[in-house]
SEMI-217992 format. One record per residue (C-alpha): residue in one letter; x, y, z. Coordinates in steps of 0.05 Angstrom, whole numbers, padded with zeros to 5 digits, always signed. Layout:
<pts>
AXYZ/...
</pts>
This chain:
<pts>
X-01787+04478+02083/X-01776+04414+02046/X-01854+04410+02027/X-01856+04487+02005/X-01798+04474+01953/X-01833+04409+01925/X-01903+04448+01925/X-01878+04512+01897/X-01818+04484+01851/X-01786+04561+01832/X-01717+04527+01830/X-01748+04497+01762/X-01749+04549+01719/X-01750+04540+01638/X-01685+04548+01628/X-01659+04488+01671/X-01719+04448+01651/X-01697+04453+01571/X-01624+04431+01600/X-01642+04373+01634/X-01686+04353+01574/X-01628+04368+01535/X-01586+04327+01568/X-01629+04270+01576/X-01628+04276+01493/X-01561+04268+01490/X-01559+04208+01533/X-01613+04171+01488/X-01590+04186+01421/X-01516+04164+01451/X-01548+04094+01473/X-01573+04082+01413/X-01523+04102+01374/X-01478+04057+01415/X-01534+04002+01410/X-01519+04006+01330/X-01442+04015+01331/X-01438+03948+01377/X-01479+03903+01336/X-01450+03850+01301/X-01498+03823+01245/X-01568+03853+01266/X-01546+03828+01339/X-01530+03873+01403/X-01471+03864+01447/X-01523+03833+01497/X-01544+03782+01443/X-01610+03813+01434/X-01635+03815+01359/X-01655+03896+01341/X-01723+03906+01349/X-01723+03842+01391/X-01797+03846+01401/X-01809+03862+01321/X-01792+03800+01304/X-01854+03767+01326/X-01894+03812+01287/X-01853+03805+01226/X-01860+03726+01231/X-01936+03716+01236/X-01929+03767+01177/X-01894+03711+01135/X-01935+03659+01171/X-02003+03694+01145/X-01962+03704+01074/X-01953+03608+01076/X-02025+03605+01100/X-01996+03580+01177/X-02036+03601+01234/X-01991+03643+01277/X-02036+03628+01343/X-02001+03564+01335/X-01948+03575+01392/X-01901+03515+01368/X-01909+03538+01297/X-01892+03608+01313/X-01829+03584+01349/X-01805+03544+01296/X-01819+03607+01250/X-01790+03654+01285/X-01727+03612+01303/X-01708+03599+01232/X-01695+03669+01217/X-01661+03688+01302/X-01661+03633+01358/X-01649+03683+01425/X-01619+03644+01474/X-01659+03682+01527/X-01728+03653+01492/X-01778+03665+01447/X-01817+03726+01427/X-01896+03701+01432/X-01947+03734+01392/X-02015+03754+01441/X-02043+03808+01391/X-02125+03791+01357/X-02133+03787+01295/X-02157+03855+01280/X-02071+03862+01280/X-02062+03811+01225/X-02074+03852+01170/X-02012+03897+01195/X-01972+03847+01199/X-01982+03813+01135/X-01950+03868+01088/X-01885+03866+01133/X-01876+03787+01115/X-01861+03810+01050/X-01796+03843+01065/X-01740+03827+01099/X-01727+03831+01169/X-01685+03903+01179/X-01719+03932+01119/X-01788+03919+01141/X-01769+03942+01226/X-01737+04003+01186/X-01807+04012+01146/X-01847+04000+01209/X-01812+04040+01255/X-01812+04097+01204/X-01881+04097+01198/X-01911+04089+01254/X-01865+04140+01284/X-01896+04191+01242/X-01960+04183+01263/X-01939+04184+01333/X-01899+04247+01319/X-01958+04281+01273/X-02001+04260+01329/X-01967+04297+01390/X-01964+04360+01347/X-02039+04357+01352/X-02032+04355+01432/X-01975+04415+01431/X-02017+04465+01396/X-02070+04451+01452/X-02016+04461+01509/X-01992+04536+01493/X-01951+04536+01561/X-01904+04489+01529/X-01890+04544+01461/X-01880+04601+01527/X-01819+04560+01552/X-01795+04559+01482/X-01799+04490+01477/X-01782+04461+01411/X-01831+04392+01398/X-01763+04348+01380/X-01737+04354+01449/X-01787+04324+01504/X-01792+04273+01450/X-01723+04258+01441/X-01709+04258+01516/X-01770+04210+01545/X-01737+04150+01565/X-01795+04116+01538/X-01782+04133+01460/X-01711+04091+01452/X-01747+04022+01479/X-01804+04032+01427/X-01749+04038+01379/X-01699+03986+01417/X-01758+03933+01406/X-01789+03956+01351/X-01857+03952+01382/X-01937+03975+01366/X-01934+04034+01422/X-01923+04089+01374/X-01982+04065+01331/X-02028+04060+01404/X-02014+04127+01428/X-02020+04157+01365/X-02087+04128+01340/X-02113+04126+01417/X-02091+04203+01424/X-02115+04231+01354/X-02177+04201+01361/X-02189+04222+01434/X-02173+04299+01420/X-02221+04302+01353/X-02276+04276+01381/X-02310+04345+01382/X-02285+04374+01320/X-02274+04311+01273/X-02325+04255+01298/X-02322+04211+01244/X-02242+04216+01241/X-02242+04210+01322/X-02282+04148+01314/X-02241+04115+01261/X-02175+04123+01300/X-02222+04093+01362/X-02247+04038+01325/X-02172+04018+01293/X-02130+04027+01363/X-02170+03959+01385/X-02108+03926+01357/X-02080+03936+01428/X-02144+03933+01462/X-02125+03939+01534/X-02105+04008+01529/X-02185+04024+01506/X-02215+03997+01571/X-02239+04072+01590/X-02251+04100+01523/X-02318+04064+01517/X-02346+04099+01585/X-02312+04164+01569/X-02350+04173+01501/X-02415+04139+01534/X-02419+04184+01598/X-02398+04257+01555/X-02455+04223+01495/X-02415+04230+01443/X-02451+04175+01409/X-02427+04189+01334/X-02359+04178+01359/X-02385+04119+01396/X-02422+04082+01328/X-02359+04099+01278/X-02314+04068+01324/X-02357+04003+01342/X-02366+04006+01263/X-02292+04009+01244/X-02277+03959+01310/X-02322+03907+01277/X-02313+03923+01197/X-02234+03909+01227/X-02253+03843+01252/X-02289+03815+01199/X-02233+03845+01148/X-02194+03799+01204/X-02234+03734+01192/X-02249+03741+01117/X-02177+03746+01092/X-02152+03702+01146/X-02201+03657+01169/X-02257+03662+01230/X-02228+03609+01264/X-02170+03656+01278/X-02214+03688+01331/X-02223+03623+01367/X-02148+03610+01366/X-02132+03682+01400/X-02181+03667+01458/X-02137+03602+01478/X-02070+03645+01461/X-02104+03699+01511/X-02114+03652+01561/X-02039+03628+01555/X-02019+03703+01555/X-02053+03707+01627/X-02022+03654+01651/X-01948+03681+01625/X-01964+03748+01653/X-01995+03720+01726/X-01925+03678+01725/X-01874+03731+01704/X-01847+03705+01647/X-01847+03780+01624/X-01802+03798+01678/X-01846+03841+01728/X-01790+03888+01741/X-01808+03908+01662/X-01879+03917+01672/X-01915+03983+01695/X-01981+03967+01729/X-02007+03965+01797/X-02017+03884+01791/X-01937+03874+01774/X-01914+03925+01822/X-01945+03886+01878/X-01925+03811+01853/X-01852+03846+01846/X-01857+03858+01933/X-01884+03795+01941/X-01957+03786+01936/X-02005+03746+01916/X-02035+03734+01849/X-02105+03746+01877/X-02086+03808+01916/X-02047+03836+01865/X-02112+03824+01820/X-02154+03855+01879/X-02113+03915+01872/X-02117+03929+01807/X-02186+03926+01792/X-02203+03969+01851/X-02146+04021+01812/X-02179+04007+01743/X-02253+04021+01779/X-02230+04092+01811/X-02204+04099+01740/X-02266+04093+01705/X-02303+04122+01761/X-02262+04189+01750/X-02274+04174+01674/X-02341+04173+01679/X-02357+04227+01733/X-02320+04283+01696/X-02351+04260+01626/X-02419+04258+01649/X-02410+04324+01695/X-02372+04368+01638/X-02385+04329+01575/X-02325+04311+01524/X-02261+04370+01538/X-02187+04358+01520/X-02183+04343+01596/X-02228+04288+01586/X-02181+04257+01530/X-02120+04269+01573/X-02149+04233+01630/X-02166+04187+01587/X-02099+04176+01566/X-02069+04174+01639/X-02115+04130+01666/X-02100+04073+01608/X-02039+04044+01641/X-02075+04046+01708/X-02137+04009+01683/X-02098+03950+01652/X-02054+03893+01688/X-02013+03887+01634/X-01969+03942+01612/X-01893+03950+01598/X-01848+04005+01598/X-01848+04025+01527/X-01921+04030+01533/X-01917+04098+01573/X-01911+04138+01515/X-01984+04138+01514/X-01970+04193+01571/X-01939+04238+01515/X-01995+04252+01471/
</pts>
């Protein structure tokens, strides 16, 4: 009995699904709202700055501006600290430096105005970028369902916007560019080529594209991926490159340690250091996950050639394929 409700699922019918995600609404536009009306000079009641994560982006940006090197972890520190010392830590900065030249133009403003200007915009992409997905899911405009709610109620959307952070700007460049491959190639490829800012999420995009040959797709995005980079080390320097690597490597070792908190984290590798095992097994683990991810990935491109199913496994499979991944992240499961 209890399978045959969980299977069949007729006690969820549209009309309680729109209340729950109505409700869920409510209780996200209350927290922040309450996040706002409780901070005391740009500061939560918890202590945390607003946008807590933004504030590493924003301080390489007026790093890049004083010709610092924002690889440089003490430098960074001392950067960021002038401006907000958390007494929980330090936010690090892990991104290449294809990300730079996003971050530059936000050292020019100040703080709240630029995680006001970021958030703005790269909310609108992300929004502009779902509404692609909804017209391709007609089931959703049978329930009635307006586009503003499922967004409002995902859990997901308030910690982008609690720590003001590049997963909006992911999803919507990795999601556009995945659902236009067919009818806007060069676009597709361009949103491709710029989404390896985050690269981690484009582990299976490669072999997707390769296995349905969509090899347009494939050369505009290696194109704008490299025409990125060496925007990257002409206006920046090349050594900058070199100086990621050995911030990488730290990274690793931050993640493998749990300085992010694993309990915040969303892959296979942290949920199996968070019961207790090993570094290697948890490793183990995940790449065997990430392989049956790309093996999937690769059997239905090569089998059906490039579909909106293909982009949406895709899509799924990202946080699967990668150890490290954090909650806000998941709103790459929206598009």
């Amino acid at each position: 009995m209890g399978l045959l409700i969980l299977r069949e699922m007729n006690w969820l019918g549209a009309g309680r699904v729109r209340g729950y995600l109505r409700l869920l609404a409510l209780l996200n536009a209350a927290m922040v709202i309450w996040l706002l009306a409780t901070a005391h000079g740009g500061v939560d009641a918890n202590g945390f700055l607003l946008g807590s994560d933004f504030i590493s982006f924003w301080t390489t940006g007026r790093m890049l501006i004083s010709g610092a090197d924002p690889y440089d972890a003490a430098a960074h520190i001392a950067a960021q600290r002038t401006f907000f010392a958390s007494a929980s830590g330090y936010t690090a900065f892990f991104y290449p430096p294809s990300f730079l030249a996003l971050c530059w133009p936000l050292g020019w403003l100040g703080y709240f105005p630029a995680l006001a200007a970021w958030l703005l915009a790269t909310g609108a992409l992300y929004v502009a970028a779902v509404r692609v997905w909804w017209r391709e899911l007609p089931v959703l405009a049978r329930l009635g369902m307006p586009l503003w709610l499922p967004l409002l109620a995902y859990p997901a959307m308030v910690i982008v916007v609690t720590h003001g952070q590049t997963s909006w700007l992911v999803a919507a460049l990795l999601g556009t560019g995945l659902l236009l491959v067919r009818r806007q190639p060069v676009l597709a490829g361009l949103c491709l080529g710029l989404a390896t800012v985050k690269p981690q999420f484009g582990l299976l995009v490669p072999l997707a594209l390769i296995a349905s040959r969509e090899w347009k797709v494939v050369l505009v995005a290696a194109i704008t991926a490299l025409l990125l980079a060496g925007l990257s080390a002409w206006a920046f320097g090349p050594q900058l490159w070199l100086e990621w690597l050995a911030a990488s490597a730290r990274a690793e070792v931050a993640m493998a340690d749990g300085a992010v908190g694993f309990g915040k984290m969303t892959s296979v590798f942290a949920a199996l250091r968070l019961l207790g095992a090993t570094n290697v097994a948890a490793y183990a683990v995940q790449a065997l996950v990430a392989a049956m991810a790309a093996t999937l990935v690769v059997i239905h491109g090569w089998r059906r050639g490039w579909r909106p199913g293909l982009a949406a496994l895709v899509l799924a499979g990202a946080p699967l394929a990668t150890p490290f991944v954090l909650d806000y992240d998941m709103v790459l499961l929206v598009d």
